[in-house]
TIDO-442972 format. One record per residue (C-alpha): residue in one letter; z, x, y. Coordinates in steps of 0.25 Angstrom, whole numbers, padded with zeros to 4 digits, always signed. Layout:
aZXY...
This chain:
x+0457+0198+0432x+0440+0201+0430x+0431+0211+0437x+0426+0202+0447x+0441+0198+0454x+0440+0214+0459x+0426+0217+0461x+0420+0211+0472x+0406+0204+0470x+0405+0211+0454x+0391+0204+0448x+0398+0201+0434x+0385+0199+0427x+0377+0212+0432x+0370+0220+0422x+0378+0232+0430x+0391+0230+0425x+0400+0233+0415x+0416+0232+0411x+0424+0240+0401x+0438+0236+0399x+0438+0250+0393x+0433+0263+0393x+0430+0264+0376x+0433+0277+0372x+0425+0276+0359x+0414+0271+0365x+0411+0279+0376x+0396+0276+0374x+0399+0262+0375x+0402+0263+0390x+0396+0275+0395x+0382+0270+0392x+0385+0259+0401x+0387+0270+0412x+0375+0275+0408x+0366+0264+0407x+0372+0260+0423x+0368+0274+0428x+0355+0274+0421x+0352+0259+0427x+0357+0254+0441x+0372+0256+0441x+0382+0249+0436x+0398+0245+0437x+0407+0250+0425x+0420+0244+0425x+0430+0250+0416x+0442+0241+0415x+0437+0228+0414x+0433+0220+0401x+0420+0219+0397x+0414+0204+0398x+0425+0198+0405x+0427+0207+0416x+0442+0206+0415x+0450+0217+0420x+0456+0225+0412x+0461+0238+0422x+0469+0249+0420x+0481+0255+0427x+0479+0267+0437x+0482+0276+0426x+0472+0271+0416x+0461+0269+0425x+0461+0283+0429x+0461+0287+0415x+0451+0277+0413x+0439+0283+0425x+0443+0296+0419x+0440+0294+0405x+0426+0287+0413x+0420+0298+0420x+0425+0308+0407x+0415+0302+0400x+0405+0300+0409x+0405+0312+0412x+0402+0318+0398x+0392+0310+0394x+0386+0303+0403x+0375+0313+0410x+0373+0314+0421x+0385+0307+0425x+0381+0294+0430x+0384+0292+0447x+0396+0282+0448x+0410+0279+0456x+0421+0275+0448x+0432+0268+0456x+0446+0259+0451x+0446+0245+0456x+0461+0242+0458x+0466+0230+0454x+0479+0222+0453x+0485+0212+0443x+0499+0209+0440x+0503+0215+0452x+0498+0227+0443x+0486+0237+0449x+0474+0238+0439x+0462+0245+0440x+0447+0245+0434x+0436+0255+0435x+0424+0252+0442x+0413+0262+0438x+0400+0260+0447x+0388+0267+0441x+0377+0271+0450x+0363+0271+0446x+0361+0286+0442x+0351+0295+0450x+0348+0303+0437x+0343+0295+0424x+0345+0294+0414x+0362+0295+0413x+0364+0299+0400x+0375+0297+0391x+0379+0309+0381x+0389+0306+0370x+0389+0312+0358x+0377+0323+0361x+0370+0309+0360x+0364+0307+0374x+0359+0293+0376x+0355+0283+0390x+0358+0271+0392x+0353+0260+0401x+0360+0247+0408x+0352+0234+0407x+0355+0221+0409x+0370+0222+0408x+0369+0231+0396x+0369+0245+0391x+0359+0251+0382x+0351+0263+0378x+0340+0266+0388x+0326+0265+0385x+0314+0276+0385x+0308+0271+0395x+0323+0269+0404x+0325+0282+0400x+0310+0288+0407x+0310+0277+0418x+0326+0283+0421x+0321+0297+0423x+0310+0294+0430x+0318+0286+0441x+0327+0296+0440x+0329+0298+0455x+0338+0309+0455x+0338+0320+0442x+0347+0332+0448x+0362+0333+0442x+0368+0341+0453x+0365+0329+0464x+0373+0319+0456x+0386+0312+0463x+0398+0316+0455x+0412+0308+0454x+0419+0321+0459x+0423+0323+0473x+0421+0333+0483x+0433+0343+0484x+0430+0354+0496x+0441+0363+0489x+0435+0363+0476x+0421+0372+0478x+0430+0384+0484x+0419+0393+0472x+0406+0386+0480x+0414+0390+0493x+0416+0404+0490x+0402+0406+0485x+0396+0400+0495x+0402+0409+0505x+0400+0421+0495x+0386+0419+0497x+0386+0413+0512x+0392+0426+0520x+0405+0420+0520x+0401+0405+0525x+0408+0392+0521x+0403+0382+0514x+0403+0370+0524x+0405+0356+0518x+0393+0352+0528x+0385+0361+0517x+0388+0354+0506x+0387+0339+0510x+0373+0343+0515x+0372+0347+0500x+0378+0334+0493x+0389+0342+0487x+0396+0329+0487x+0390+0314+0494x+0398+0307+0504x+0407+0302+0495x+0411+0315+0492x+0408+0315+0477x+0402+0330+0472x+0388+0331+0467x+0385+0334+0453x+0381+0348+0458x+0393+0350+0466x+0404+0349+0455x+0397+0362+0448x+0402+0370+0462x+0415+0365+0461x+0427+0374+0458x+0433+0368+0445x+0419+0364+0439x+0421+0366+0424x+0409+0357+0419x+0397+0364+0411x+0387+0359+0420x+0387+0374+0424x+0388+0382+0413x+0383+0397+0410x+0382+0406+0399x+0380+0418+0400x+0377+0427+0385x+0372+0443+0385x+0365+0446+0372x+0364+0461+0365x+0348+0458+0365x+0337+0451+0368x+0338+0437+0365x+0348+0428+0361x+0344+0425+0346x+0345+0438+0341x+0354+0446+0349x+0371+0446+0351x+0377+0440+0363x+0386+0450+0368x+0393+0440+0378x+0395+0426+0382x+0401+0417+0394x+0399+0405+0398x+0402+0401+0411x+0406+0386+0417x+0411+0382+0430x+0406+0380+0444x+0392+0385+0449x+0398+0395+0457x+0407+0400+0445x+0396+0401+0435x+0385+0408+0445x+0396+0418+0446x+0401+0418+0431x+0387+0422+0428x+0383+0432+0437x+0395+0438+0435x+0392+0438+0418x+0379+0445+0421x+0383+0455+0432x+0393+0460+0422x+0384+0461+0409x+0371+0465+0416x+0366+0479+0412x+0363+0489+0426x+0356+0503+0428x+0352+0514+0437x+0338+0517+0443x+0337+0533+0445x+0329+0535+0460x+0324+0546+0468x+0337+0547+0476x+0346+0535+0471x+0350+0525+0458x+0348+0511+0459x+0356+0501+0451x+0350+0491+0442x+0356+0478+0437x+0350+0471+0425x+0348+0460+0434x+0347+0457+0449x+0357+0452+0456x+0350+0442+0464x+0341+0438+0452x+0354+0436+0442x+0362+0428+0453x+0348+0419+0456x+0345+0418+0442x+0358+0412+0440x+0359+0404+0453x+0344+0398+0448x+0351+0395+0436x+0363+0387+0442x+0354+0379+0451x+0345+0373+0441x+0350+0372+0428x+0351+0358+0425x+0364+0351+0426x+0361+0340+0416x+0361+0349+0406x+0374+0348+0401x+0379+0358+0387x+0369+0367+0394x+0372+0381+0403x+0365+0392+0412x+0363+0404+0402x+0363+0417+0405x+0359+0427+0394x+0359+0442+0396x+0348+0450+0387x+0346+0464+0386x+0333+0464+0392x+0335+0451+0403x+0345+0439+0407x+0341+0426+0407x+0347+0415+0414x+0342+0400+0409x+0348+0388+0415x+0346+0374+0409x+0336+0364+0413x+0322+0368+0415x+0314+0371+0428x+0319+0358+0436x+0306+0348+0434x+0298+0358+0430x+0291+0362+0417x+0296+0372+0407x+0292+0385+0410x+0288+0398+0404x+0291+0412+0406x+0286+0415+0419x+0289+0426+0429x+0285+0422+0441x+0298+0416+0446x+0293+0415+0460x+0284+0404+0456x+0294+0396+0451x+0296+0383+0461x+0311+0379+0461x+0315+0365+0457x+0331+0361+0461x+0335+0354+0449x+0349+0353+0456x+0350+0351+0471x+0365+0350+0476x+0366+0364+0467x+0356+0371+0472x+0358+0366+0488x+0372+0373+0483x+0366+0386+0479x+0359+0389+0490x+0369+0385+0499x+0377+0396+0494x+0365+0405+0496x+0363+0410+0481x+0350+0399+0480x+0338+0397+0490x+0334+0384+0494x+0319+0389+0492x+0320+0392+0478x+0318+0409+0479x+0328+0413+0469x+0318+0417+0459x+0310+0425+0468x+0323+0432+0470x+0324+0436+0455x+0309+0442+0458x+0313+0449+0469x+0325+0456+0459x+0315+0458+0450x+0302+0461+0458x+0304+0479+0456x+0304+0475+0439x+0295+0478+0429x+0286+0468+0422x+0298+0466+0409x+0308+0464+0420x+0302+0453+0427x+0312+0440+0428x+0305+0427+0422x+0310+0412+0419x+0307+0402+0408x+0310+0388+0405x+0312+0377+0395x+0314+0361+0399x+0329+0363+0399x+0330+0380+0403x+0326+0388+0413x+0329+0403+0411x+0326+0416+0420x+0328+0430+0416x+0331+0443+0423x+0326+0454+0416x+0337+0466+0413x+0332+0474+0423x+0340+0487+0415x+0331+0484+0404x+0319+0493+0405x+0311+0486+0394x+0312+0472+0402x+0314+0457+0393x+0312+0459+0380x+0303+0447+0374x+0303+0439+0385x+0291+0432+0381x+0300+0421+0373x+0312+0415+0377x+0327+0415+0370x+0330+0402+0364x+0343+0397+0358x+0343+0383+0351x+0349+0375+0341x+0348+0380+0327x+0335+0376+0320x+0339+0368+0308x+0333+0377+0295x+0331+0387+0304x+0326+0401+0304x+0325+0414+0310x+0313+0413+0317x+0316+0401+0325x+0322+0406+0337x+0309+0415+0339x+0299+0405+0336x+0305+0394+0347x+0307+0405+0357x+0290+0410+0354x+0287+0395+0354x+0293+0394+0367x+0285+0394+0377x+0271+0390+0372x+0266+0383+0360x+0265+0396+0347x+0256+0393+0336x+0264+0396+0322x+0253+0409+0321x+0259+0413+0336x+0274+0412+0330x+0273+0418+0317x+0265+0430+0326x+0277+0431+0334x+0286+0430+0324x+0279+0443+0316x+0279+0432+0304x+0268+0428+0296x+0262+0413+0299x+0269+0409+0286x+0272+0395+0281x+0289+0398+0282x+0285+0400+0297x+0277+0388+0299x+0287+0379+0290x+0300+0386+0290x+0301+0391+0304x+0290+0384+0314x+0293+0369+0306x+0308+0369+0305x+0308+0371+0319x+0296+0359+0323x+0305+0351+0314x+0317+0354+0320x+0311+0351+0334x+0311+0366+0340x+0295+0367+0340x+0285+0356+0341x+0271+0356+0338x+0260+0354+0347x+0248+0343+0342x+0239+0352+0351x+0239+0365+0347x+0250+0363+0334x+0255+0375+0341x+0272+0378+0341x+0277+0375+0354x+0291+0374+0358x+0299+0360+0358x+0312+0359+0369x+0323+0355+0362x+0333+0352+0372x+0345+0351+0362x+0338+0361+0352x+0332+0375+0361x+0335+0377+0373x+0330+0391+0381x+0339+0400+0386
């Protein structure tokens, strides 16, 4: 039997087809770039049990086609990112008075471009083009971003199914922070938790009971100092799960370590926690609402200081630029990088749909001196707030330069860290370093120290000013 007995009004000869009699286990490549290259195009059909060229039906038996869908979405699943929006369904069939079946993968054209396909730590993007499968061109590549017509994670159709039983965790916080009130199902459909088919969003399997993906992941470290290159980490968790869980994980890991004191009044004490309730549990909520969810291998990070916490979350301001120290948090416009989370959020009543969570942490803060004063930062792929430890009478401790951790520089020094951290956030002329450094402007500096890193790709040089200025290196620094 061939494909077209048991597919009604199949176009054999569009560019929008492709069979595999197989799927190739040692050249996974070789089949997932066709995926790929149909998301990032107009669609296409992937039928797995049928012979290439001929179209001849091949099948499996029940048992084998089940295998064979799971062995499918196994792999797209880890490589292909985002994962590409498609229905797989069996096509059942008879011969020999036998029951076959084939698969039938219809690919939709994706609403975020480009798909891109990961294997290897090698990512690469392909494109579909009369009826074949190659690498995508520069200009593919731009022109895909650009008509990109949807960029968000969380709002993405998933392949997993609603299961009212299954977000028992959102239930109970919802009421926990609702005065005892149930979530109504009404609720979430006017959120898309799930479409009308009754497939979850993206955004809705990270509320769901059994998550165990690292979408959500946190760490959380407490050092014995002030910065991490220096100083001993004294503890370490890391935290995956659900949102709910890990919100909780985390404010539960700073409660707990936090240092508190007592202020002597006329007539009474007042306690004092390190840090505000209400800006913690904001900071942290900020965190979980606009990290970016592409971002995989990466997690919330949540360092404790002597003198301060800070809580950096990956992804930068959401179409923003990269931003500076700056303390006027009040001024900063919020930018929902992930919709169906943050509808979430504030339907639970821990995030306001007007975007004041930041003039909350001021408001903790508002009695505090100068040194105590929160303030935020940002790189293109960090975002990080930090509470001052309001038990620490001396305030932040050299909070003019941020804590960096990255890949080791090869033939590296001492010095390094210090000099990426100074370079930072404005171009530094090598007199400005050396200055900083208490080190003479020597040629060791210039050759040994400031040159191995422009080799290596962690500084660049301006043809301006020929001033040192910091160069993001996604897969080299990253701000924390």
């Amino acid at each position: 039997m061939y494909l077209e007995e048991i597919i009604d009004d199949i176009q054999l000869e569009n560019d929008k087809l492709e069979c595999k009699s197989r799927l190739n286990r040692e050249d996974v490549v070789g089949w997932l770039k066709t995926i790929a290259g149909f998301a990032n195009a107009s669609g296409g059909d992937f039928y797995i049990g049928v012979e290439d060229k001929t179209n001849k039906l091949i099948g499996f038996d029940r048992r084998e086609a089940d295998n064979e869908r799971n062995y499918f979405n196994n792999q797209v699943n880890e490589h292909l990112t985002p994962r590409p929006q498609m229905k797989v369904s069996f096509v059942r069939y008879e011969i020999k008075n036998s029951e076959r079946f084939i698969i039938r993968v219809q690919v939709f054209e994706s609403l975020v471009k480009p798909i891109i396909l990961k294997y290897k730590q090698i990512p690469s993007i392909f494109m579909r083009r009369d009826g074949y499968t190659n690498g995508a061109t520069y200009e593919e590549i731009i022109e895909m971003s650009v008509k990109s017509k949807n960029s968000q994670y969380d709002i993405l159709v998933s392949d997993i199914k609603y299961n009212p039983d299954k977000i028992s965790m959102l239930r109970a916080f919802y009421a926990a922070h609702n005065d005892g009130q149930e979530l109504k199902e009404k609720a979430l459909r006017s959120m898309d938790f799930y479409n009308e088919e009754g497939y979850l969003l993206n955004g809705a399997i990270l509320f769901l009971d059994d998550y165990k993906g690292k979408k959500t992941g946190v760490q959380c470290s407490v050092f014995s100092g002030f910065n991490k290159g220096t100083e001993r980490i004294v503890t370490i968790n890391r935290f995956n799960g659900n949102i709910i869980s890990t919100i909780t994980d985390t404010m539960e890991f700073v409660n707990q370590r936090m240092n508190h004191s007592l202020v002597k009044l006329a007539d009474s004490r007042r306690n004092i926690d390190a840090y505000p309730q209400r800006a913690l549990f904001e900071g942290i909520i900020n965190a979980v609402a606009h990290r970016d969810y592409y971002l995989d291998g990466t997690r919330i990070q949540v360092d404790m200081f002597k003198d301060r916490l800070e809580i950096s979350s990956p992804g930068g301001f959401y179409r923003g630029e990269k931003l500076g120290k700056t303390y006027d948090l009040s001024g900063i416009i919020s930018k929902r990088r992930n919709e169906l989370i943050t509808d979430v959020l504030v339907a639970c009543n821990v995030m306001e749909a007007a975007g004041t969570g930041f003039d909350k942490i001021v408001e903790e803060y508002k009695d505090a001196n100068e040194s105590h004063r929160p303030y935020i930062y940002s790189s293109s792929d960090h975002f990080t707030l930090v509470l001052p430890d309001l038990t620490y009478e001396e305030g932040v401790e050299n909070s003019s330069v941020p804590a960096l951790t990255f890949v080791p520089v090869p033939n590296g020094t001492n010095l390094d860290e210090k000099v990426l951290s100074f370079c930072y956030y404005q171009a530094r002329k090598v007199t400005e370093i050396a200055e900083y450094l208490g080190v003479s402007d020597s040629t060791y500096l210039r050759k040994k120290v400031i040159g191995n890193l422009e080799k290596n790709g962690y500084l660049g040089k301006s043809k301006l000013s020929r001033a040192m200025f910091y160069k993001t290196v996604p897969e080299a620094v990253t701000l924390r």
